[in-house]
C-alpha positions as CSV (number, residue, x, y, z in Angstrom):
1,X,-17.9,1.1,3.1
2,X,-15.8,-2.4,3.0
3,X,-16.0,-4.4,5.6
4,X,-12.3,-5.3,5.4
5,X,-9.4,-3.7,5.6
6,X,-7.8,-1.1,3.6
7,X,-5.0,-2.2,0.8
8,X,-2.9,0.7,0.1
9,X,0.0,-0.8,-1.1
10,X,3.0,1.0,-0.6
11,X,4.0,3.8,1.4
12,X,7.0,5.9,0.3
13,X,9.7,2.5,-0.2
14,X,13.5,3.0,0.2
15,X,16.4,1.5,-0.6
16,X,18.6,1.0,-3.8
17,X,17.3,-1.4,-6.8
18,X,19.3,-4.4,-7.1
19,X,18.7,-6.2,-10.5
20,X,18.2,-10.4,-10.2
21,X,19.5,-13.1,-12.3
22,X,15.6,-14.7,-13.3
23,X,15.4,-14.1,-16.9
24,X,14.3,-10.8,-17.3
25,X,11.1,-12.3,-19.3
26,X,9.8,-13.4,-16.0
27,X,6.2,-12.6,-15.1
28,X,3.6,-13.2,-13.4
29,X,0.7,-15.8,-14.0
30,X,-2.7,-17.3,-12.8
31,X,-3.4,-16.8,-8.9
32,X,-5.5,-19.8,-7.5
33,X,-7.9,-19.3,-4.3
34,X,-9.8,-21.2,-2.1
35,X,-13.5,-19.2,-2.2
36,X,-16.5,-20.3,0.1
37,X,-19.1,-20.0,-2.5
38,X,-18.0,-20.1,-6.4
39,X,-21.1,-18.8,-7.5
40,X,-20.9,-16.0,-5.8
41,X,-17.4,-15.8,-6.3
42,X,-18.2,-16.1,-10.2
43,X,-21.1,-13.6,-10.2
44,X,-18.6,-11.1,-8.6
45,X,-16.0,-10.8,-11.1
46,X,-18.2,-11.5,-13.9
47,X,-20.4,-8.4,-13.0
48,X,-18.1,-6.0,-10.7
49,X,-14.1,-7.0,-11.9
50,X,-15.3,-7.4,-15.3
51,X,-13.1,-11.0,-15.9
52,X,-15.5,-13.7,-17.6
53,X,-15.6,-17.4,-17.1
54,X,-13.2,-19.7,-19.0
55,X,-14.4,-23.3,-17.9
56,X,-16.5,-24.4,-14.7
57,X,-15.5,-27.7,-14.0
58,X,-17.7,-28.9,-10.7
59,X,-16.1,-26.9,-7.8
60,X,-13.4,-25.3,-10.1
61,X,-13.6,-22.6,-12.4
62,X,-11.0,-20.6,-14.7
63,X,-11.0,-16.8,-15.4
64,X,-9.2,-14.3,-17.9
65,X,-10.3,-12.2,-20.7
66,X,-9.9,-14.8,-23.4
67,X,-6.3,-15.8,-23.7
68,X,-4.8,-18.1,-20.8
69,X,-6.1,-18.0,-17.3
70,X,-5.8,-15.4,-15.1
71,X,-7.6,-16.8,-11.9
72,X,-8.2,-20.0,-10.5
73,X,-11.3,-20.5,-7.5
74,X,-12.1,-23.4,-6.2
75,X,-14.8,-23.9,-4.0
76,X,-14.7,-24.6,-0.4
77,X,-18.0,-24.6,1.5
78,X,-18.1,-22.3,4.1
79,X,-14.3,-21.5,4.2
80,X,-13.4,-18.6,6.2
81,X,-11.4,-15.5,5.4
82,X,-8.1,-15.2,6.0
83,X,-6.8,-12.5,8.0
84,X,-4.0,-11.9,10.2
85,X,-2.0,-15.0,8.4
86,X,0.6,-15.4,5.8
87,X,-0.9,-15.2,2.4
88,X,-2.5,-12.9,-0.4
89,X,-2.7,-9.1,0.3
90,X,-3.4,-9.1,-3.2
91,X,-3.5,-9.7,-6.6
92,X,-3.2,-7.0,-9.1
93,X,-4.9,-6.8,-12.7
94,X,-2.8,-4.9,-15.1
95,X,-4.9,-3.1,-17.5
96,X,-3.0,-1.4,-20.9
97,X,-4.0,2.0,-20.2
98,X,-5.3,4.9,-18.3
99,X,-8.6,4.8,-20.3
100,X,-9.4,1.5,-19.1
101,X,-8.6,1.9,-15.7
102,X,-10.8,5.4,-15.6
103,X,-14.1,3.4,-17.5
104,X,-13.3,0.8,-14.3
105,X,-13.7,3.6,-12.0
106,X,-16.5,4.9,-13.8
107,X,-18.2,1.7,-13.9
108,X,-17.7,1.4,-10.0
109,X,-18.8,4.7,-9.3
110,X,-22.0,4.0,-11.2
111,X,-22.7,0.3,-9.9
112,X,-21.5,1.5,-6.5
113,X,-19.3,-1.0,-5.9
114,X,-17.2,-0.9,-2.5
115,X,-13.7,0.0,-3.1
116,X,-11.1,-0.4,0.3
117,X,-8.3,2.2,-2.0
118,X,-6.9,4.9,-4.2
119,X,-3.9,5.2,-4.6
120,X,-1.1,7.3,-6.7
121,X,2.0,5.6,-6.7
122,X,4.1,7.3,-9.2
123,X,4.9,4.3,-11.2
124,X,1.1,3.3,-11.4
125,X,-2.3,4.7,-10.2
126,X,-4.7,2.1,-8.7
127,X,-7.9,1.4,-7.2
128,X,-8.4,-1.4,-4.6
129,X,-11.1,-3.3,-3.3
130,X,-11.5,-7.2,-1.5
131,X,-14.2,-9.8,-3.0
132,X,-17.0,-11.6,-0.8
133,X,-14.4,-13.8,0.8
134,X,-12.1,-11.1,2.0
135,X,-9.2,-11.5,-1.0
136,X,-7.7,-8.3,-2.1
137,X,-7.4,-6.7,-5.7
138,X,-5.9,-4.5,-7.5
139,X,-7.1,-2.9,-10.7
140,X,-4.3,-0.8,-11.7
141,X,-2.3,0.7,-15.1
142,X,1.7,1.7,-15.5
143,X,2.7,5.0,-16.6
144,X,5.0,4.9,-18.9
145,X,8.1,2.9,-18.2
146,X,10.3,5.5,-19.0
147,X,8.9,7.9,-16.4
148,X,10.1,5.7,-13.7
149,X,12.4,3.0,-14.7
150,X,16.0,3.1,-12.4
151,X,14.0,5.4,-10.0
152,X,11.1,2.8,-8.1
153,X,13.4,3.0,-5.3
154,X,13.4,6.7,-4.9
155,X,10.2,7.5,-6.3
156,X,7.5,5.0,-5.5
157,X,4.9,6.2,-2.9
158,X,1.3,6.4,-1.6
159,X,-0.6,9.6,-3.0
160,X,-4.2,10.3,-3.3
161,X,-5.9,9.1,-6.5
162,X,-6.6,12.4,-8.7
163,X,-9.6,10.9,-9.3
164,X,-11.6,14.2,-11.2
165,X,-7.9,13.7,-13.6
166,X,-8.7,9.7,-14.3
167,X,-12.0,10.4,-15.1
168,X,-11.2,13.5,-17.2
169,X,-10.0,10.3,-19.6
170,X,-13.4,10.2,-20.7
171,X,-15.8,12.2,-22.6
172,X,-19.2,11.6,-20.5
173,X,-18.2,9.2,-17.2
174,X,-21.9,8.8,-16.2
175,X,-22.7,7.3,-19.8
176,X,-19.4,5.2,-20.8
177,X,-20.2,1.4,-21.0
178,X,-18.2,-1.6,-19.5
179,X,-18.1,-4.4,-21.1
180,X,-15.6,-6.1,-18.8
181,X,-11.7,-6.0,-18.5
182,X,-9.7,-4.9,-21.8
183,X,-8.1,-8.3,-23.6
184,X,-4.6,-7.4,-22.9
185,X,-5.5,-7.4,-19.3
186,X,-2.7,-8.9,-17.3
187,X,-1.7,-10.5,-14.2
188,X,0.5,-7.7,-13.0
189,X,1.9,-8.7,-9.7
190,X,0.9,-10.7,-6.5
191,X,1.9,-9.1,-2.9
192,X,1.8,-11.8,-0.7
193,X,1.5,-11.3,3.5
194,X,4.9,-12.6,5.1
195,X,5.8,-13.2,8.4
196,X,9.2,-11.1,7.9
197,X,11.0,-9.6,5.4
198,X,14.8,-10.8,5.7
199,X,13.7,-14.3,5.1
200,X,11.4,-13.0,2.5
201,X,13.8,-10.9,0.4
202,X,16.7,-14.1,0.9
203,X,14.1,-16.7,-0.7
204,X,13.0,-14.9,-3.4
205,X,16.5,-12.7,-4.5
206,X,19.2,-14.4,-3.3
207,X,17.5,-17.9,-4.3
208,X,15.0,-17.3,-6.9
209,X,17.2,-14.2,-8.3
210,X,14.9,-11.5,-8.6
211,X,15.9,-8.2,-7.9
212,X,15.3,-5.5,-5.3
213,X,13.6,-3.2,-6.0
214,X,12.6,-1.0,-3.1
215,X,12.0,-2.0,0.7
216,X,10.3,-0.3,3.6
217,X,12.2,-0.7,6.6
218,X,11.5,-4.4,7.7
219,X,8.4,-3.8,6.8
220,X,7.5,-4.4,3.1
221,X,9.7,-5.6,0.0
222,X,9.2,-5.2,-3.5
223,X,11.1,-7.3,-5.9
224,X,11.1,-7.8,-9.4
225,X,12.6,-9.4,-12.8
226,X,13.8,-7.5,-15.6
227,X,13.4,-3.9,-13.9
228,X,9.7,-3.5,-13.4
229,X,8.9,-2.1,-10.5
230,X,7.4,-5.1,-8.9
231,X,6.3,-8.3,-9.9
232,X,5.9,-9.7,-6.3
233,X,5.2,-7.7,-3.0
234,X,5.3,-8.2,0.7
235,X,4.9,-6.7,3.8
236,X,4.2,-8.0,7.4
237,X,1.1,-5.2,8.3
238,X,-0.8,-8.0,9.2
239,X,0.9,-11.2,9.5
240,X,4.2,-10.3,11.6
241,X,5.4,-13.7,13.2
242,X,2.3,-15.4,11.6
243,X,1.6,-18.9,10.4
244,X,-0.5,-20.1,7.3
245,X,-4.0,-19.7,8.1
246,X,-5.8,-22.9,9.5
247,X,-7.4,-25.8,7.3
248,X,-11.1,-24.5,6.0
249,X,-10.1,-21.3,5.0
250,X,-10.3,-19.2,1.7
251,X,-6.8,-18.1,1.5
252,X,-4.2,-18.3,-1.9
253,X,-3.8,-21.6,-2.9
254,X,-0.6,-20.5,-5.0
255,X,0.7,-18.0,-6.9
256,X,2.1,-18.3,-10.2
257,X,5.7,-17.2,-11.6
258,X,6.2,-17.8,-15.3
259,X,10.1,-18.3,-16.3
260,X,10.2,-17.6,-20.0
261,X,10.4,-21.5,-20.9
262,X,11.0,-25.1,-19.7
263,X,14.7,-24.8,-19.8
264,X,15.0,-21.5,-17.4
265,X,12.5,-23.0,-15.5
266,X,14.1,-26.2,-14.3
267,X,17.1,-24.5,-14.3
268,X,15.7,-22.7,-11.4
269,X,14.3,-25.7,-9.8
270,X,17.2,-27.2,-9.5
271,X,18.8,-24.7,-8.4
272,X,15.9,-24.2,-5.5
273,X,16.3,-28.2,-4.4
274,X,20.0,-27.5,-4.7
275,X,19.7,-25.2,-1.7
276,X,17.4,-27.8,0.3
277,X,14.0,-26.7,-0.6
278,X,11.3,-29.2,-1.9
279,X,9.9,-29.1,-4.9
280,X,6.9,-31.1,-6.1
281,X,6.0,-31.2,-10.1
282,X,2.7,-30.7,-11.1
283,X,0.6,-30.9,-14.1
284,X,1.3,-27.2,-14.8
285,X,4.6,-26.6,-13.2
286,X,6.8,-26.8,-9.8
287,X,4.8,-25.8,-6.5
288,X,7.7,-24.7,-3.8
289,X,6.9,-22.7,-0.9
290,X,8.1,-19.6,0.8
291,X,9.8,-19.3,4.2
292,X,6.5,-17.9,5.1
293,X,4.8,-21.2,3.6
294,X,3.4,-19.6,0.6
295,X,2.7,-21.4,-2.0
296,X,4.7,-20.3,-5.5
297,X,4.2,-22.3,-8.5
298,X,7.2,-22.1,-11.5
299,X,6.1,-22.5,-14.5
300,X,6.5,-22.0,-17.8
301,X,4.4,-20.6,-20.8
């Protein structure tokens, strides 16, 4: 059993889908966390996640699965976990197909590693679970897009995991190998802890222009470019009315959101200083920040 708190995601989500003006090619990219131990950190998504290293660069190391960087840690001695601030609920791996996320499940059922969810949510099926320093995960695959695409709104929910029908993906679950996460694993989406959801959903569709894809009451928004179902989360279940967590703690550094190249990208920034928000260029993109303080990096590939 976890010692931190359940991530189910969403619970049933209303509302109509209203489609953004980001470039539908919009995605995703690296996540970057503050962790209080890296080699621990590295040990446990080496050996339980399945990710492998990169580069290692003093207190900074790189992860993916062999093409550009999925996660970022950086080492913080003895920071703190994060709860009950703005900030990551999680970050969610994509993996290409049911297969892959059943041999997951399979390899965590043998290793008997501590999982916080399972979840069925009509336009995915995902497993949860939080590393040493408290940040939560997803590992999760999309059925196909055609099953739910111009329905998230009406149709994405929180179900039980089938999980004797995910492992039925496999011949003999007790004797499948893992040999880490599949090479078209991607970073699928980030749901981020807010500290409400009318400034949330005004920062990043009105301003950033992606669209709306299902909400929960004032409770959780899911927003997205190009019609996924979500690209970025948020909910305030444990972070209503809250701050950024203090100095010292290991808490998201930034989340990534790739534009589909330099142009669309600094179209948007200027757009985002137009509207009075600062924006400070770094080596690998824009960092702004959230009404909730979170940091969001723009980027481009």
């Amino acid at each position: 059993m976890s010692a931190f708190p359940p991530d189910p995601e969403e619970a049933t989500a209303l509302g109509a889908p209203a489609h953004g003006e980001i470039p539908a090619a919009t995605r995703v990219g690296a996540v970057h966390l503050t962790v209080s131990g890296l080699a621990r950190s590295l040990d446990y998504y080496e050996r339980v996640i399945g990710l492998r290293v990169h580069e290692r660069r003093g207190e900074c190391a790189t992860l993916g699965v062999g093409g550009e960087d999925l996660l970022v840690l950086v080492e913080q001695l003895g920071a703190r976990p994060a709860r009950g601030y703005c900030g990551l609920y999680h970050f969610a791996l994509l993996l290409p197909s049911r297969g892959d996320l059943a041999r997951w499940l399979a390899h965590a059922a043998r290793d008997r590693v501590p999982l916080v969810g399972m979840s069925d949510h009509f336009v995915s099926e995902a497993i949860y679970l939080s590393d040493p320093d408290g940040h939560g995960i997803e590992i999760y695959w999309d059925r196909p897009r055609e099953v739910w695409e111009g329905r998230v709104a009406e149709r994405m929910t929180t179900l039980p995991l089938d999980t004797s029908s995910l492992l039925g993906e496999l011949l003999d679950p007790a004797s499948e190998t893992f040999e880490g996460l599949p090479a078209e694993t991607t970073m699928g989406h980030v749901h981020l802890c807010v500290a409400d959801i009318p400034h949330t959903i005004a920062f990043y569709r009105d301003l950033l222009g992606f669209g709306l894809m299902a909400s929960l009451g004032g409770q959780a928004a899911f927003l997205s470019a190009g019609g996924y179902h979500h690209h970025l989360g948020a909910n305030t279940w444990e972070s209503a009315r809250a701050g950024q967590p203090p100095a010292g703690s290991a808490a998201l550094r930034r989340a990534t959101v790739v534009l589909p190249g330099e142009l669309e990208r600094d179209r948007l920034v200027a757009h985002v200083t137009d509207a009075g928000h600062e924006a400070v260029a770094l080596d690998d993109g824009v960092l702004v920040h959230d009404p909730c303080g979170n940091p969001i990096l723009l980027a481009a590939p």
